[in-house]
C-alpha positions in Angstrom: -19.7 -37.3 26.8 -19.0 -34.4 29.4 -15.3 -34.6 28.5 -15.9 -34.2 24.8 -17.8 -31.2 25.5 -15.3 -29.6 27.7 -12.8 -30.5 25.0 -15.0 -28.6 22.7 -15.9 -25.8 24.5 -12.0 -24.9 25.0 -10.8 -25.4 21.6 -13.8 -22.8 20.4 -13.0 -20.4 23.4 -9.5 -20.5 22.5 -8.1 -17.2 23.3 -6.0 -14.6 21.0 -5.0 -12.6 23.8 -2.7 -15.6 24.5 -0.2 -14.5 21.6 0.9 -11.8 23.7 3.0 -14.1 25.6 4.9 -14.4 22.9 5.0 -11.0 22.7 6.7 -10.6 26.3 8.6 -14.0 26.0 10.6 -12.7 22.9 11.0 -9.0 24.4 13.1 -10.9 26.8 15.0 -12.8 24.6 15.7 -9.7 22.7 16.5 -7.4 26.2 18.7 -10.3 26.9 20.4 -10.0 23.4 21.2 -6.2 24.0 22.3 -6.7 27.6 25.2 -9.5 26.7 26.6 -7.2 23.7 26.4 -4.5 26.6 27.9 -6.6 29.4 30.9 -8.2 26.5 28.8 -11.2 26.0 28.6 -12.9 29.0 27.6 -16.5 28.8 24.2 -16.1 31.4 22.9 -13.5 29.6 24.1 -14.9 25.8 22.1 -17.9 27.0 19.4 -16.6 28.5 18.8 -14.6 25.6 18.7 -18.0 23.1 16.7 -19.4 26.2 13.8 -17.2 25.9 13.4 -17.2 22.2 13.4 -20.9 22.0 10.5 -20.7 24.6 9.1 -18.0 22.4 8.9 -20.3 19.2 7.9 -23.0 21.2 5.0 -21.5 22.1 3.8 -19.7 19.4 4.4 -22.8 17.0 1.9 -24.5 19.9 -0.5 -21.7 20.0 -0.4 -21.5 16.3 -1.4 -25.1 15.8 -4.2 -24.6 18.6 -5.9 -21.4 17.2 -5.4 -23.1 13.5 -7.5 -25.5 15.2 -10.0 -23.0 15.9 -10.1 -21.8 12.6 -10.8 -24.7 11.1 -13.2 -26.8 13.4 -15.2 -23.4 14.7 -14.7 -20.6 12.1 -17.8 -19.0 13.3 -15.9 -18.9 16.9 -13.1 -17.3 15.2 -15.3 -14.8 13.3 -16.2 -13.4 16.2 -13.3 -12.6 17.6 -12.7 -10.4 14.9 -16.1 -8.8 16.2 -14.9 -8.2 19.6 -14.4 -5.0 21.0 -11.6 -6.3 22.9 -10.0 -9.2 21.5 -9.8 -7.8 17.7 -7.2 -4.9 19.1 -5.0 -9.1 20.0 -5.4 -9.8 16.3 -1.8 -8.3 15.8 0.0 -10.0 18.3 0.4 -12.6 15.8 2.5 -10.6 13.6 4.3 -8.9 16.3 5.4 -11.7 17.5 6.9 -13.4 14.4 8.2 -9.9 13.6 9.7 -10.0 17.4 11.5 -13.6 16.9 12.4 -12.7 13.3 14.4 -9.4 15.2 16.2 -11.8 17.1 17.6 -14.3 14.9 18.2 -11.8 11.6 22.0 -11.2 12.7 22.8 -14.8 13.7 21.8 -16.2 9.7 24.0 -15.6 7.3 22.8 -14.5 4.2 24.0 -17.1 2.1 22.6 -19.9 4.0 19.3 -21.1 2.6 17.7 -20.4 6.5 18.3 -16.8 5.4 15.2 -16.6 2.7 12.7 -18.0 5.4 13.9 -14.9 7.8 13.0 -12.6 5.1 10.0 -14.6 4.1 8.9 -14.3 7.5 9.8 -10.5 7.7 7.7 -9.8 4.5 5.1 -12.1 5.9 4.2 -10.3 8.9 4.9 -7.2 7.8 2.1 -7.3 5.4 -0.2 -9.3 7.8 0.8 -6.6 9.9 -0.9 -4.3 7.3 -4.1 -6.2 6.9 -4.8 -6.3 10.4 -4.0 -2.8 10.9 -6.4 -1.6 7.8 -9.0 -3.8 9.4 -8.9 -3.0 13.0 -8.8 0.9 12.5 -12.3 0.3 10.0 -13.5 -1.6 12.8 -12.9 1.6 15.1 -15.2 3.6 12.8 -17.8 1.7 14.0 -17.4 1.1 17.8 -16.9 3.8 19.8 -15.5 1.7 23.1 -11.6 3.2 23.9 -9.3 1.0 25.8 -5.0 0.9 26.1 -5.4 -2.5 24.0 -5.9 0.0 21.1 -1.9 0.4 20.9 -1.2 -3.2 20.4 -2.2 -2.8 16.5 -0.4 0.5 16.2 3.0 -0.9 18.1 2.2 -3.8 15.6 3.7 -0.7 13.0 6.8 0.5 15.0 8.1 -2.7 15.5 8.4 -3.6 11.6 11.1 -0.9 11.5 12.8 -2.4 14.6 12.6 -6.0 13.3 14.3 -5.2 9.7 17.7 -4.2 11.2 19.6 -6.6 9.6 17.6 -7.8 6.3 17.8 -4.0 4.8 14.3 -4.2 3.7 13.4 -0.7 1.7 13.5 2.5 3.9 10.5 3.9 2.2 8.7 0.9 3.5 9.6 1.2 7.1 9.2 4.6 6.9 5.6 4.1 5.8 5.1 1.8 9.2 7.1 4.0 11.3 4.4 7.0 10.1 1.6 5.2 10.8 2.6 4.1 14.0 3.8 7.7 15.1 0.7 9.4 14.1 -2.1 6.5 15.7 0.2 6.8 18.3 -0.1 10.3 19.6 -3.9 10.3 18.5 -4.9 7.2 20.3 -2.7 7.9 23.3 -5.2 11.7 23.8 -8.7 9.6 23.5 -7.4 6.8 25.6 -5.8 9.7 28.5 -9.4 11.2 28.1 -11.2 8.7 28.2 -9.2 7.0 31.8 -9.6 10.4 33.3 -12.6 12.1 32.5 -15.1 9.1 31.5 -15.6 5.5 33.1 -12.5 4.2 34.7 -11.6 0.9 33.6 -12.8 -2.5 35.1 -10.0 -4.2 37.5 -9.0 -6.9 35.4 -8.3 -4.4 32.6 -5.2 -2.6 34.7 -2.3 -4.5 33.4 -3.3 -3.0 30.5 -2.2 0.4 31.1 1.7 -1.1 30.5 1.1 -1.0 27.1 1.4 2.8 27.5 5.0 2.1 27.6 5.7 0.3 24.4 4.7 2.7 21.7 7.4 5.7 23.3 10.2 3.2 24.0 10.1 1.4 20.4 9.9 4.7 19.2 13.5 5.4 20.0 14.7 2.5 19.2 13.4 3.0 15.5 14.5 6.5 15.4 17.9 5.1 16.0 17.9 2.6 13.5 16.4 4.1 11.1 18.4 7.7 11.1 21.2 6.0 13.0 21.5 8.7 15.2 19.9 10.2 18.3 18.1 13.5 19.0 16.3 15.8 21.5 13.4 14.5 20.6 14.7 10.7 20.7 15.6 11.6 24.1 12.2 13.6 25.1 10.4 10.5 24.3 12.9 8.0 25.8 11.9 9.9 29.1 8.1 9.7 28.5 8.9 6.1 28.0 10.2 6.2 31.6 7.9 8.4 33.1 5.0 6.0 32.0 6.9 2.9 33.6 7.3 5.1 37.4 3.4 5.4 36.8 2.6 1.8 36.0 
């Protein structure tokens, strides 16, 4: 009886903030992708790269099944995550990461092979999801006034469509629109957060890691400035070194 409980009581407690593994997992995979082109395709870093991605579907397909779990045996559980100060900004790791593994494998499909339409599927998918969550998340900021750095993960959620759509030449006006959304949140959110950390209540211990995120928003930023203009600027390259200041700080 007490281990039926237990199994209960984990299944409804299920965490979001989980899918941000994902989230780092495929990073890596895609860091390791840039550093064998860089490096004339070594084989460690080749493999590491298909390594990490593999681990990254492997465990989203798991967490996927777990929180669809959730959904369906404890919706009211799940409602309230979406009423959480904290754990609503997660929401979008879900669609960051499938736009994160789609990134990875776009260039390795070719476009007449039928794996090529669930890429794009995928791409679309999330994107929109993306969208959603986005439109949601900023109405539920309307109406809670608590500021933490897990604000950016729904607004990085936006500058990584851009970066994900490399290769499946979705329409520019469309990752344009992302890539606006993201830049303007961006700067906005980064002034309240900065205000907030220095001249209201510091944040509680086990929110510090936290304060990484700082560096996500700057570096995907030149990354889809790049791909999207396919060039590099003074400004690409101002922000490239906010992206690094913020890492010496972390």
């Amino acid at each position: 009886m007490q281990e039926n409980i237990e199994k209960i009581s984990k299944l409804a407690n299920f965490p979001i903030v989980l899918f941000a593994s994902v989230m780092g997992i495929g990073g890596l995979s895609l860091a390791f992708k840039k550093a064998s082109v860089a490096f004339n395709h070594q084989a460690f870093l080749a493999g590491s790269a298909f390594g990490f991605v593999i681990l990254a579907l492997i465990v989203f397909a798991l967490l996927f099944v777990c929180y669809g779990a959730k959904i369906l045996y404890y919706f009211k559980a799940f409602k309230e995550d979406f009423t959480h100060q904290v754990k609503i900004n997660f929401l979008s790791s879900v669609p960051i990461s499938m736009l994160i593994i789609t990134a990875f494998w776009s260039d390795f499909i070719s476009k007449e092979s039928g794996f090529w339409w669930g890429i794009l599927g995928s791409f679309y998918v999330a994107s929109a999801l993306q969208l959603i969550l986005s439109l949601y998340v900023m109405s539920f900021w309307f109406k809670e006034s608590m500021k933490t750095p897990a604000w950016f993960i729904p607004i990085v959620g936006n500058l990584i469509v851009p970066l994900s759509s490399a290769f499946i030449n979705a329409p520019k006006d469309m990752l344009l629109f992302f890539f606006s959304i993201g830049c303007f949140f961006w700067i906005i959110l980064s002034a309240m957060i900065m205000q907030r950390l220095i001249f209201e209540q510091s944040l509680e211990t086990k929110f510090i890691p936290t304060l990484f995120i700082f560096i996500a928003p700057p570096s995907i930023f030149v990354l889809d400035f790049h791909s999207l203009f396919q060039t590099y600027s003074i400004l690409s390259l101002m922000v490239y070194f906010i992206a690094l200041f913020f890492v010496l700080l972390a």
